[in-house]
C-alpha positions, 0 to 999 in steps of 0.5 A: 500500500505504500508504494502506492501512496508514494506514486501518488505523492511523486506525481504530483510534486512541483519538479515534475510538474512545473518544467511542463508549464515553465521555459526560459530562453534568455530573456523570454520566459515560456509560460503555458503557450503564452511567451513574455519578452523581459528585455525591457522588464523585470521578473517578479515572483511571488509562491505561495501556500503549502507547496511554496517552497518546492515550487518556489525551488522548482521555477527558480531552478528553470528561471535563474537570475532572470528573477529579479526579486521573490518572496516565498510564504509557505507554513513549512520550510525545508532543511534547506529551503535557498533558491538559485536566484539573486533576491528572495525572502522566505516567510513562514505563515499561519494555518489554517487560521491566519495570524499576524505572521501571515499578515506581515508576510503579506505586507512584503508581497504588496510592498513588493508588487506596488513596484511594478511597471508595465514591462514587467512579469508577476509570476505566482505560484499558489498551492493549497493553504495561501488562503490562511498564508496570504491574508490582508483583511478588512477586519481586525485581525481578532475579529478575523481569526474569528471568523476563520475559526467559526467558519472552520467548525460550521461544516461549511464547505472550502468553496462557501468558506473562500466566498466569504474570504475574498469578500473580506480580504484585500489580496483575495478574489483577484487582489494580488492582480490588482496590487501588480497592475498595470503588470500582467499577471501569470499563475501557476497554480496547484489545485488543492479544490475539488474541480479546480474551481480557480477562485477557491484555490487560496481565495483566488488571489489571481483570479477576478470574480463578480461575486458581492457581499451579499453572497458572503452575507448568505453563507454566514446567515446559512450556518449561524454564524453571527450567533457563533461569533457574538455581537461585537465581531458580527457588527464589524463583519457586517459593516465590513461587508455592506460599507466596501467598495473595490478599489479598482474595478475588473475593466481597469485590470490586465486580465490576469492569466491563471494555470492548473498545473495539477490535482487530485486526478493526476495524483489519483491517476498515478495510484490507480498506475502503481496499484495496477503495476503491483497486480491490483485490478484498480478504478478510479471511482471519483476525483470529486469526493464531498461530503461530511467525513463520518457519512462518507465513511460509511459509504466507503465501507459500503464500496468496500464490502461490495468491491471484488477480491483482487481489486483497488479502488480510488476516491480523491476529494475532500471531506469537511467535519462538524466539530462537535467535541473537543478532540484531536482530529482531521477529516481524512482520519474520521472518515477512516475510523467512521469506516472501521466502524461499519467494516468491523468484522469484514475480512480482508478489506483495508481502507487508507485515507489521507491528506496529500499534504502530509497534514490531516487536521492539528495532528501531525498525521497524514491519515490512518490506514484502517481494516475489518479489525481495526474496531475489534483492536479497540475493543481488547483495549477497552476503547468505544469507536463511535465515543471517539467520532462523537468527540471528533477524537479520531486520532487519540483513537488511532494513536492509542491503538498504535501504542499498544501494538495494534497498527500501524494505524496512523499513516505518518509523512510530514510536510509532502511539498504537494497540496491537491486534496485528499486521497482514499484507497480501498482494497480487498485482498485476493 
């Protein structure tokens, strides 16, 4: 099963990704089919999210020293995070819920880009958690992290929760364009959203959208969130929302130019090869998995027991929770425990979930790996599996299974370098 994790993860990592999208020929850059010609300009870069830093590495690899500046905002750095380019400053940021590191990180990136002519190239480079990363809102910075949080817990999906965002934060929803005008704007982006709708992915920093408060106020009425956040933060959300106005309009922009470079389906693609390569007979059943972790966890188990031996299926996606309790857990390890839960007893079924990051939720743990023993383990340990996803405890589950002797359970990467969703693997053995 790990080496078909690790397929997964290789093929969607910004080395292999990038030299397909990016060229350079003295002073002309190849972006996509589109060439830009910088003998009377200079070259901006900007990366940011969880990926920042391989990415950042990998156009820096290609570009050189025709890079006249970059920032790099990423929630990691490596060992050894330098890039082969004359002028760049790495930043760590916060995640998932924006800080006042995120927010100074944010202050460069627009200090840098007010610099800008019309000559010159912005190239960006966004992966999943720019959202967090990236952040100049028109809120306090209380009252924001706020917000984040309560919108976090509401079960509200990344797509509703990034409406609200880019109504609420000046580099978000095309922000970043509008601070590198009149320069164009180029985005190589990994997607970590479920069909690649380009505004979700970090709140669109590159990306122009019609989208107005009201739509942000209609997601906030539909999961209560004024209740959740009390009075004084709602009045300021609520003026923030109905008092703003843009202050550059889309008319007024160089339309900016935006690329998927890659996304839960090519790392699923990749899965589906290795897992055909190692003699399973594999299918890829959706690249568009939604829905709240626990009841997909049940719908998994149903695949599951209905799936034939020597077969592998593949789901990619992304789950939400509703925090109910006060555990320790992510999305990808309840829909792998909810699924334990309904496989109890099955023989020969395992089922893996896990967050291609490397990161499921405030636990350090990518996933976990569960199979129709999984619960009966619990059991010898006195430990009640629903009592555990009622709390939204999921990892403390798993972790004090592996403790005893039970597992692997927990499915332990660290930082990947890749953002494109999550991945659920299922398998029922010959």
């Amino acid at each position: 099963m790990l080496p078909i994790i690790q397929a997964a993860l290789t093929a969607v990592q910004p080395g292999h990704l990038l030299p397909h999208y990016l060229h350079r020929q003295g002073r002309q850059i190849a972006i996509g089919a589109a060439t830009y010609d910088l003998e009377d300009g200079r070259l901006f870069l900007v990366s940011v999210g969880k990926a920042a830093v391989p990415m950042a590495q990998a156009a820096a690899a290609i570009l050189g020293d025709a890079i006249h500046a970059a920032i790099v905002i990423s929630k990691h750095l490596p060992a050894d995070p330098r890039l082969p380019i004359p002028a760049y400053r790495f930043f760590i940021g916060d995640h998932p819920t924006a800080g006042e590191r995120s927010v100074q990180a944010t202050t460069a990136v627009t200090d840098l880009l007010v610099q800008t002519h019309a000559n010159d190239l912005v190239l960006c480079l966004i992966s999943g958690g720019a959202s967090a990363l990236l952040t100049q809102p028109r809120l306090p910075l209380p009252a924001w992290q706020t917000l984040n949080q309560a919108l976090l817990a509401s079960g509200c999906s990344i797509q509703e929760f990034n409406t609200v965002r880019r109504q609420l934060d000046a580099v978000k929803g095309g922000g970043l364009a509008r601070l590198a005008a009149p320069a164009p704007v180029v985005s190589l982006i990994l997607s970590d959203v479920i069909g690649n709708d380009l505004a979700a992915i970090g709140s669109g920093p590159t990306v122009l959208t019609d989208e107005t408060p009201d739509d942000a106020l209609v997601i906030l009425a539909r999961y209560g969130i004024a209740e959740v956040v009390g009075t004084a933060v709602w009045s300021t959300i609520h003026t923030a929302l109905t008092d703003y106005r843009l202050p550059v309009t889309v008319d007024q922009l160089p339309a900016p130019t935006n690329h998927i470079i890659g996304s839960v389906r090519q790392a699923a693609d990749a899965a589906r090869q290795s897992a055909e390569n190692s003699g399973w007979a594999a299918t890829i059943l959706t690249a568009h998995l939604e829905g709240e972790a626990r009841e997909v966890g049940k719908v998994v188990a149903a695949l599951a027991k209905d799936l034939p031996p020597g077969h592998c299926a593949i789901l990619g996606g992304e789950t939400t929770v509703t925090v109910r309790g006060g555990g320790v857990g992510g999305r990808n390890l309840e829909l792998a425990l909810a699924a334990a839960i309904a496989l109890d007893g099955w023989p020969d079924v395992a089922v893996a979930a896990f967050a291609t990051d490397g990161d499921d939720g405030p636990t350090g743990a990518a996933g976990a790996v569960v199979t129709g023993e999984t619960v009966g383990y619990g059991r010898a340990l006195q430990l009640n599996a629903p009592h555990f996803i009622d709390n939204n405890d999921t990892f403390s589950y798993f972790q004090k299974l592996d403790a005893a002797g039970y597992g692997p359970h927990l499915l332990i990467t660290g930082p990947t370098g890749v953002n494109v969703n999550d991945l659920t693997l299922i398998f029922r053995n010959p």
